[in-house]
DOKE-312389 format. One line per 8 residues: number of its first residue (from 1); their letters; for each residue x, y, z of N, C-alpha, C. Coordinates in pm, whole numbers, always signed. Each point is the difference from the previous one (the first is absolute). Last residue first. Layout:
! residues N
NUM = A = X,Y,Z,X,Y,Z,X,Y,Z; ... $
! end
This chain:
! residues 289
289 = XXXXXXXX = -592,-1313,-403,-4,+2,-129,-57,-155,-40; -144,+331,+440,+101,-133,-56,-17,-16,-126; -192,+319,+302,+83,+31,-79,+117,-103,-36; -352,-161,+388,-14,+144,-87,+134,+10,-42; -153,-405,+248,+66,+22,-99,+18,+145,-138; -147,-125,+479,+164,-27,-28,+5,+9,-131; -387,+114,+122,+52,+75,+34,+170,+16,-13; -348,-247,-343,-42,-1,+127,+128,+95,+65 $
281 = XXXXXXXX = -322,+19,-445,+102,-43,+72,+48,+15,+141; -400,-108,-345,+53,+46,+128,+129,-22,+15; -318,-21,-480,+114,-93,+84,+4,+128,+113; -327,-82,-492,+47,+114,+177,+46,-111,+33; -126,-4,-512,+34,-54,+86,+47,+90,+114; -364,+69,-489,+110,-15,+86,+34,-81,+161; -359,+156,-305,+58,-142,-23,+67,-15,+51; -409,+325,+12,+120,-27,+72,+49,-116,-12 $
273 = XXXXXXXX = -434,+260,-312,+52,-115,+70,+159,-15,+82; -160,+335,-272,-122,-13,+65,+15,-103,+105; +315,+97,-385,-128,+30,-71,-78,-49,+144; +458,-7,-42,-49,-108,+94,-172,+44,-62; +363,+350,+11,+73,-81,-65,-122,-203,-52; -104,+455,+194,+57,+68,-137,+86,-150,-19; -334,+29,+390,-85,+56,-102,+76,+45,-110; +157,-253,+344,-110,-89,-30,-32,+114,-136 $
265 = XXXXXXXX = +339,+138,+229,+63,-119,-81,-154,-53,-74; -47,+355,+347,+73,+68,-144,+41,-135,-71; -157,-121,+408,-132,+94,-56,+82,-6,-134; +269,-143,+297,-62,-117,-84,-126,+63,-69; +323,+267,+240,+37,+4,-107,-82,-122,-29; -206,+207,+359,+39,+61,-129,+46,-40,-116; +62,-246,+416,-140,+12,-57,-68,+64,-118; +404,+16,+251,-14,-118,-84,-125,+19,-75 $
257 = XXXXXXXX = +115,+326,+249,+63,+60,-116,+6,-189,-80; -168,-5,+406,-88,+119,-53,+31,+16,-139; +308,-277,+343,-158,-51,-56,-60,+128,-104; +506,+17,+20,-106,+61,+111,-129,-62,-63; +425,-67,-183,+73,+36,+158,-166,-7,+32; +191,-243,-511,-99,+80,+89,+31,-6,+174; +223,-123,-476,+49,-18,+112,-111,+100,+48; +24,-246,-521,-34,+136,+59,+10,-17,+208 $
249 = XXXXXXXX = +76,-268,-547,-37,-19,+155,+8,+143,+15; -14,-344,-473,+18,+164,+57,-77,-5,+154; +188,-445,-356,-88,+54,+129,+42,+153,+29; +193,-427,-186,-42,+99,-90,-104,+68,+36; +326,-309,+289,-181,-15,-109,-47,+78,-39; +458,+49,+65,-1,-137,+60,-118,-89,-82; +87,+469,-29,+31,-77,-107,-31,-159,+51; -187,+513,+202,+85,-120,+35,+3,-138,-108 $
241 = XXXXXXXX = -82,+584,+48,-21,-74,-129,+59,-153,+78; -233,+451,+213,+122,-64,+48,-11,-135,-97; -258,+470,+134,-24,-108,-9,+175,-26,-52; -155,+455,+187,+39,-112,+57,-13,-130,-27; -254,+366,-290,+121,+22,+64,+14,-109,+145; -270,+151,-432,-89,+12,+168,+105,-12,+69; +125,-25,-457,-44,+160,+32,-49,+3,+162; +144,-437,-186,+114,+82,+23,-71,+139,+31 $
233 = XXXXXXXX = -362,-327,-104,+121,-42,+162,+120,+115,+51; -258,+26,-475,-71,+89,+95,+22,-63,+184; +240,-191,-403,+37,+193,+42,-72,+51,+56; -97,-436,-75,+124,+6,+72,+86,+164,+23; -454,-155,-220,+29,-43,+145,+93,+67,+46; -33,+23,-438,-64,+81,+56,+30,-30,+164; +184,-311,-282,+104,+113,-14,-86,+127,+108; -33,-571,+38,-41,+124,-26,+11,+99,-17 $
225 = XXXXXXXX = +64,-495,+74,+60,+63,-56,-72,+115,-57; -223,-357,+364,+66,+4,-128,+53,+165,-68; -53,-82,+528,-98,-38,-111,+53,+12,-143; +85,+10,+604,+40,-51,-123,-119,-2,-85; +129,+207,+481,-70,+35,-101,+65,-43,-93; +47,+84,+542,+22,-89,-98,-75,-49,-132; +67,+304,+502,-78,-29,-113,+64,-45,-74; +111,+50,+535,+110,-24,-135,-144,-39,-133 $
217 = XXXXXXXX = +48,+207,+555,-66,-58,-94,+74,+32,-141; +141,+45,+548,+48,+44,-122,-150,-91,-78; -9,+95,+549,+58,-71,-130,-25,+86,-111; +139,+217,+427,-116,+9,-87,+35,-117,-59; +310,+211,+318,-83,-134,+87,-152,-5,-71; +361,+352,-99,+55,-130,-43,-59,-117,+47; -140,+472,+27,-65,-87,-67,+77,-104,-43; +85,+253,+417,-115,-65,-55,-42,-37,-102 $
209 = XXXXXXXX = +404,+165,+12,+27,-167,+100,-155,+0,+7; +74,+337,-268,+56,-38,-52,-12,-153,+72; -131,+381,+194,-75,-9,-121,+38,-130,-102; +273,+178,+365,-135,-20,+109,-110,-91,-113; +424,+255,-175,+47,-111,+45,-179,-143,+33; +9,+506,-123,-7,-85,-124,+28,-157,+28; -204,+299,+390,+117,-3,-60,-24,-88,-127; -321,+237,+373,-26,-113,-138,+133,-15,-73 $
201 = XXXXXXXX = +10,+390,+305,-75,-69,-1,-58,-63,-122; +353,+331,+29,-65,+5,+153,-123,-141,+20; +412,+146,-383,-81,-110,+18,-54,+28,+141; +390,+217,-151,-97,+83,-51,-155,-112,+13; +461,-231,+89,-94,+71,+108,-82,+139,-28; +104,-490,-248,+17,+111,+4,-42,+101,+91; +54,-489,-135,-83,+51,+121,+83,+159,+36; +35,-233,-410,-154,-96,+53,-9,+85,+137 $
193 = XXXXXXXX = +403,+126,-222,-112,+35,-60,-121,-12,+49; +427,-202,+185,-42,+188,+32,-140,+38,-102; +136,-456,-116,-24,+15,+191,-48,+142,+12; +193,-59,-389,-159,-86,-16,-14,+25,+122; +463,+97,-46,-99,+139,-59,-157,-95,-22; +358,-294,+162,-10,+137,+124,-93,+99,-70; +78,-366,-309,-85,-35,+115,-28,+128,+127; +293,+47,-391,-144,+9,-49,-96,-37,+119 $
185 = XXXXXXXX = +455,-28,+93,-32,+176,-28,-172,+8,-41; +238,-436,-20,-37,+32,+187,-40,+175,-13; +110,-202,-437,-71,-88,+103,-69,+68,+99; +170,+270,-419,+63,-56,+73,-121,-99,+102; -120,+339,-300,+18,-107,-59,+134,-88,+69; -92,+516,+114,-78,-98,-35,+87,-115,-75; +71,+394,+382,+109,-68,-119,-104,-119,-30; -268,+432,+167,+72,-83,+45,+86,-103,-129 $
177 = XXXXXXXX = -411,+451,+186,+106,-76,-96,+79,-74,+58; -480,+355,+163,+132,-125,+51,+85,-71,-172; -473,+244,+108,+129,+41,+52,+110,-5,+30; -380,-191,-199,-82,-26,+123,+156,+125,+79; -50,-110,-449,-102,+50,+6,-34,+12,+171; +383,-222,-167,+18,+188,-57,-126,+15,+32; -34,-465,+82,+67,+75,+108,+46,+166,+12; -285,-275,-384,-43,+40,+135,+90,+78,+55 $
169 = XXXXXXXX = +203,-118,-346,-58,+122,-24,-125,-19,+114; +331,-334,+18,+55,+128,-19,-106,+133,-22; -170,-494,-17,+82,+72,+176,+23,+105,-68; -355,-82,-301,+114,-28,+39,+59,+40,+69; -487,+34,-132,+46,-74,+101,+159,-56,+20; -372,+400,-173,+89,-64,-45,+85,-75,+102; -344,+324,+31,-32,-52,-93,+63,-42,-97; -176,+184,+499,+129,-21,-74,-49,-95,-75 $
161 = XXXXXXXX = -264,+150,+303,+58,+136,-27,+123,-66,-89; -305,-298,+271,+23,+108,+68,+142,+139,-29; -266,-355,-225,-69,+61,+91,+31,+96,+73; +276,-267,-273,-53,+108,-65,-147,+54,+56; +297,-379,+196,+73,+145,-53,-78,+116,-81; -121,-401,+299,-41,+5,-103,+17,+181,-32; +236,-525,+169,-47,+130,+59,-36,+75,-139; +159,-415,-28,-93,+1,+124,-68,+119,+44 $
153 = XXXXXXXX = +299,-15,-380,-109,-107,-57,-157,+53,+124; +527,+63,+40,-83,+104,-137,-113,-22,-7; +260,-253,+294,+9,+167,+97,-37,+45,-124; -161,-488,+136,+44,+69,-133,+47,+166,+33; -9,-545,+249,-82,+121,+8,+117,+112,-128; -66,-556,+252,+72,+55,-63,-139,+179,-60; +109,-423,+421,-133,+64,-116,+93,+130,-109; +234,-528,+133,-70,+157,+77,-52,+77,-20 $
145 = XXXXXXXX = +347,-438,-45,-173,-30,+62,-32,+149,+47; +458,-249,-298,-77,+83,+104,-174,+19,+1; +557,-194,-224,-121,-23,-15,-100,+50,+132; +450,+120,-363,-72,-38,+111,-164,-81,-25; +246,+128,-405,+124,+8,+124,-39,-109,+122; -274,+184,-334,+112,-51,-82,+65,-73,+132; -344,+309,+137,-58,-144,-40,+112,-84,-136; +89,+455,+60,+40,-72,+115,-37,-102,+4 $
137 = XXXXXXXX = -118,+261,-365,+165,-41,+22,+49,-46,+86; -501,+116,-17,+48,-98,-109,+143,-64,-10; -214,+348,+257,-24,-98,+89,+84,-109,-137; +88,+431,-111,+48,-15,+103,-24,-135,+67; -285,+210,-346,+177,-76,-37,+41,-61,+104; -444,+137,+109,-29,-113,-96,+162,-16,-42; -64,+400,+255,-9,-120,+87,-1,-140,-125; +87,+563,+54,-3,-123,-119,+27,-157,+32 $
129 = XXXXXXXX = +121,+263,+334,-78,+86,-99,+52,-17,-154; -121,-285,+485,+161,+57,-46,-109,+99,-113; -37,-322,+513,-31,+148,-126,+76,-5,-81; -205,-396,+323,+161,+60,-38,-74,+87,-89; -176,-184,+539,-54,+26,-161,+143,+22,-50; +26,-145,+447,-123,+11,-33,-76,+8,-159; +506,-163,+210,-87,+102,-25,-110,-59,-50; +408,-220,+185,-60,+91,+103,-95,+113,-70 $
121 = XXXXXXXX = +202,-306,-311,-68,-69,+107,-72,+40,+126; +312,+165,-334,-166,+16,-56,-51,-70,+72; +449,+49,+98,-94,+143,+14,-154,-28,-40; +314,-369,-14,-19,+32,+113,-116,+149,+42; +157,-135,-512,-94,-117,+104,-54,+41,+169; +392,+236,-216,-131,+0,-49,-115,-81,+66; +451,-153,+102,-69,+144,+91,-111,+75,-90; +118,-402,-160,-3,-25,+138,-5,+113,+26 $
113 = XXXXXXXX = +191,+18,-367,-185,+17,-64,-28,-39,+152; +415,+237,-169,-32,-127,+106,-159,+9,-9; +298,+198,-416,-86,+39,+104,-38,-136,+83; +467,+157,-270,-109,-135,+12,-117,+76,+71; +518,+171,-294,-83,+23,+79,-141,-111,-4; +370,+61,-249,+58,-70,+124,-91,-1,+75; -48,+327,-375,+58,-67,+0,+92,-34,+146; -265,+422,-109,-107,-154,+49,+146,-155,-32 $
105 = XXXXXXXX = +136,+475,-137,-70,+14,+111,-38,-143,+14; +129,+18,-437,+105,+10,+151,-28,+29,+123; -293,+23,-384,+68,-149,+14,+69,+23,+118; -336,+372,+34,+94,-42,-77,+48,-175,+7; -396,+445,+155,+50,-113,+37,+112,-63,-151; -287,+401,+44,+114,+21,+30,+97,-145,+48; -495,+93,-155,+42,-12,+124,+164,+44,+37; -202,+80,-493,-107,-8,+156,+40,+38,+129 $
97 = XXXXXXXX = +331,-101,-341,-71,+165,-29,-84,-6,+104; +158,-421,-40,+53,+41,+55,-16,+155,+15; -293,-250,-262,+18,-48,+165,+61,+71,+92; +89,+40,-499,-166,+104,+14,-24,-58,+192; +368,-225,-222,+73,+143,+36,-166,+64,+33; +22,-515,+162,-16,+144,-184,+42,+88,+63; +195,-518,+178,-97,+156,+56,-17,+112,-95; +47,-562,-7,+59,+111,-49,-111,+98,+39 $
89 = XXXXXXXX = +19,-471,+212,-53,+88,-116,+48,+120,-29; +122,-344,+353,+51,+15,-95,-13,+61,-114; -37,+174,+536,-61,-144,-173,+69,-10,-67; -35,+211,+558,+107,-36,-101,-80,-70,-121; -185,+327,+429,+0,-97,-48,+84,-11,-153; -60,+335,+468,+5,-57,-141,+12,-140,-44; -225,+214,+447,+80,-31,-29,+28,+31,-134; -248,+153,+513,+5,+18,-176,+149,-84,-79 $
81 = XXXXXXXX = -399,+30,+471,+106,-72,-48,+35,+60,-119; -300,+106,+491,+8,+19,-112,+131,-111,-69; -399,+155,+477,+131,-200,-61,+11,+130,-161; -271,+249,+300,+71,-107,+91,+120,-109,-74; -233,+540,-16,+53,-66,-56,+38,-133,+94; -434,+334,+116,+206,-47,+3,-48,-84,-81; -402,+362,+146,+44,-128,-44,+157,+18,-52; -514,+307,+122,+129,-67,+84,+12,-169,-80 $
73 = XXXXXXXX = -309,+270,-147,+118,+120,+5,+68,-100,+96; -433,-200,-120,+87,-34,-124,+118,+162,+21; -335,-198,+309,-32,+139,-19,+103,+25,-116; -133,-414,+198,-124,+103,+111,+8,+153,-79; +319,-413,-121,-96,+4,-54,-140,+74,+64; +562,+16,-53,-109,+14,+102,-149,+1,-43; +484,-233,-168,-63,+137,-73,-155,+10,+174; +548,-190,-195,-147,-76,+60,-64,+149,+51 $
65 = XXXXXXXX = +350,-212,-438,-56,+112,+143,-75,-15,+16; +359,-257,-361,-87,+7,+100,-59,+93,+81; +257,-89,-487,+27,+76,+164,-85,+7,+14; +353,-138,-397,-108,-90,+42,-49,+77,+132; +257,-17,-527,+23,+137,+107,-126,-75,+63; +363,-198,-393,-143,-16,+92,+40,+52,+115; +206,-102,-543,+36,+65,+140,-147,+16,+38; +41,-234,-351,+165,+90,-23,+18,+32,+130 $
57 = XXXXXXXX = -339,-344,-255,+75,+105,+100,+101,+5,-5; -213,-175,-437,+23,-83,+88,-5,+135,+166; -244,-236,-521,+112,+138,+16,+32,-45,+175; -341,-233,-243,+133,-18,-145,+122,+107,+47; -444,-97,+210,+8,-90,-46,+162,-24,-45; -246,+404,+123,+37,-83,+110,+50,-132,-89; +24,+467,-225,-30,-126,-21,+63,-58,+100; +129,+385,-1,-170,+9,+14,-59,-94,-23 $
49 = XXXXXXXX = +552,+126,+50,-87,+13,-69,-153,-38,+65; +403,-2,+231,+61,-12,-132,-90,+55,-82; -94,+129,+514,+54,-116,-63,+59,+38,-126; -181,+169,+533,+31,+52,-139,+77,-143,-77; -343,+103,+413,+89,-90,-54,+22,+65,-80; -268,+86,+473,+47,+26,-109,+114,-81,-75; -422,+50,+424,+131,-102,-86,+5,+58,-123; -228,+69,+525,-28,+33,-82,+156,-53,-125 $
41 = XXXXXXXX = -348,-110,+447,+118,-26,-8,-2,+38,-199; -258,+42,+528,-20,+35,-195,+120,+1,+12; -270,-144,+443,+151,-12,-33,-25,-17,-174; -321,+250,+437,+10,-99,-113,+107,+20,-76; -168,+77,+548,+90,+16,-114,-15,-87,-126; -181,-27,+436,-77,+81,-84,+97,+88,-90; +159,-406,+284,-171,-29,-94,-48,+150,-75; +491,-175,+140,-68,+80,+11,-166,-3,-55 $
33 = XXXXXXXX = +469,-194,-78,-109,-85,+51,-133,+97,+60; +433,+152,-143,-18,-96,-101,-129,-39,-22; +122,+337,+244,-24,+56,-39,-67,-150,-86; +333,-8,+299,-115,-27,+115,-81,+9,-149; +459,+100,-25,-68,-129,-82,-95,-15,+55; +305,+403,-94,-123,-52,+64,-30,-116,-21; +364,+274,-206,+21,-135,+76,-121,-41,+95; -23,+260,-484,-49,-27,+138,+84,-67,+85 $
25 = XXXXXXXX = +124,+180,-533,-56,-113,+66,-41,+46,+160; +13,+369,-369,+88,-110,+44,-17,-42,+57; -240,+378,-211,-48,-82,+24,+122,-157,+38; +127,+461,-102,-143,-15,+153,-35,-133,+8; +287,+175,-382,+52,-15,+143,-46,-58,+104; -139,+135,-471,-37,-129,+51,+37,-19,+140; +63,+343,-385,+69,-118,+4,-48,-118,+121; -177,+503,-309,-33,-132,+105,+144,-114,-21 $
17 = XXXXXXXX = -51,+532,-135,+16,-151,-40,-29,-21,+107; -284,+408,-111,+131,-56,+63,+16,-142,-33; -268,+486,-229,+26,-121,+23,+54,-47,+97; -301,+419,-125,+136,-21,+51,-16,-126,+11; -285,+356,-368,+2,-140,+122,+157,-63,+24; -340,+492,-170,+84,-69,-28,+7,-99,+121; -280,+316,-42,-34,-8,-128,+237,-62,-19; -144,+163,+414,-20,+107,-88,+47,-84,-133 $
9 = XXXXXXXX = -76,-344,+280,-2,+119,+108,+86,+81,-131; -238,-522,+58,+33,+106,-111,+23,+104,+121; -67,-376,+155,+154,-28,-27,-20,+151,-85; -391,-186,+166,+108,+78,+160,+92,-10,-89; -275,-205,-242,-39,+134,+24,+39,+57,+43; +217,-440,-242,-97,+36,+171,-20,+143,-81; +37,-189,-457,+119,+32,+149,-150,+28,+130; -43,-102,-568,-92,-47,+139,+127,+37,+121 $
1 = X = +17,+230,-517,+63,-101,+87,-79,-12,+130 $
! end
């Protein structure tokens, strides 16, 4: 198991829950406008199911903090919101096992998308972990203008000792547990994670808002029906089957590792030649479905 180092002490490790206390809203409002504060505004949703298209929210955990960008240890909570949300879709008992959320809980219940709206307006970037669902169920709803950033994706967890990117088993890895799969519980435990104070310098947070200001490159690779091809896409790992145009894509973070993967396409899929298609994406539109 990857745990801090400071956590082992005689070949055993003390946990504590996290509930979040600390981080409750600011009545600071100087903080809003503050130039050397950057306002991460981090979002959790729990829903019906995984299909944006066909499933709906259940409930949205939303919280702002403005973070000191000279030294990423000083930073408040300023604007938060959590609501439930009412459907008509039937809630699975495997949903309700999850989250604990029920028909009867969320019934009557509306999220004011106006105070959503409001929070993402005073922020700089939105986090969430697992950024590509999350931006997808809201672009249902709303509509917003903001760089959107990955707390699995952005930071590069297995550099630095972990080699598995789900909240729960980071946060056991970082010392900490918490009531998962709730909204605002998942958002308060992404916050304490990114800027964990076993973190003296370069926080996962620090790592994360610099590389949310990278474009994204999107490869795009169509060629007739190939069984070899296509298991040697699935063994290299991150390609992505899009039916629309029968097209295997691949989401590149870092020139270098572009560059690479058009090396490896030219010489096992492309006999020498690069057929393929590069698209930029541009900042607003990272992790848009």
């Amino acid at each position: 198991m990857a745990f801090l180092k400071e956590l082992k002490k005689e070949d055993s490790i003390k946990l504590y829950k996290y509930s979040g206390k600390d981080l409750g809203p600011t009545k600071d409002q100087v903080l809003m406008n503050e130039q050397n504060y950057i306002k991460v505004c981090f979002v959790d949703l729990e829903t019906t199911g995984l299909d944006f298209a066909g499933d709906e929210i259940i409930e949205i955990g939303i919280k702002t903090i403005a973070v000191n960008k000279s030294d990423y240890r000083d930073f408040k909570a300023i604007k938060a919101y959590e609501s439930y949300q009412d459907t008509e879709i039937e809630i699975s008992p495997e949903i309700t096992q999850l989250t604990g959320i029920s028909k009867d809980m969320i019934e009557g219940h509306s999220i004011e998308w106006r105070k959503v709206e409001d929070i993402l307006e005073i922020s700089d970037i939105v986090v969430a972990h697992n950024a590509s669902f999350d931006r997808a169920f809201l672009e249902k709803n709303i509509d917003f203008k903001n760089v959107w950033a990955c707390s699995k994706n952005d930071v590069n967890w297995k550099e630095r000792g972990f080699f598995n990117t789900k909240l729960e088993l980071l946060s056991i890895w970082h010392g900490f547990y918490y009531d998962s799969h709730r909204a605002m519980n998942d958002v308060n435990a992404t916050i304490h994670l990114l800027l964990h104070p076993s973190y003296k310098d370069f926080s996962p947070l620090e790592e994360l808002v610099e590389n949310s200001q990278k474009t994204h490159k999107l490869i795009i690779n169509k060629f007739p029906y190939n069984e070899s091809f296509i298991k040697m896409l699935k063994k290299r790992g991150g390609y992505r089957y899009n039916s629309s145009d029968r097209s295997w894509r691949i989401l590149i973070k870092d020139s270098d590792v572009l560059d690479q993967e058009v090396d490896w396409l030219k010489k096992n899929i492309y006999n020498g030649y690069f057929q393929g298609e590069i698209k930029e994406i541009s900042l607003y539109n990272k992790y848009k479905v």
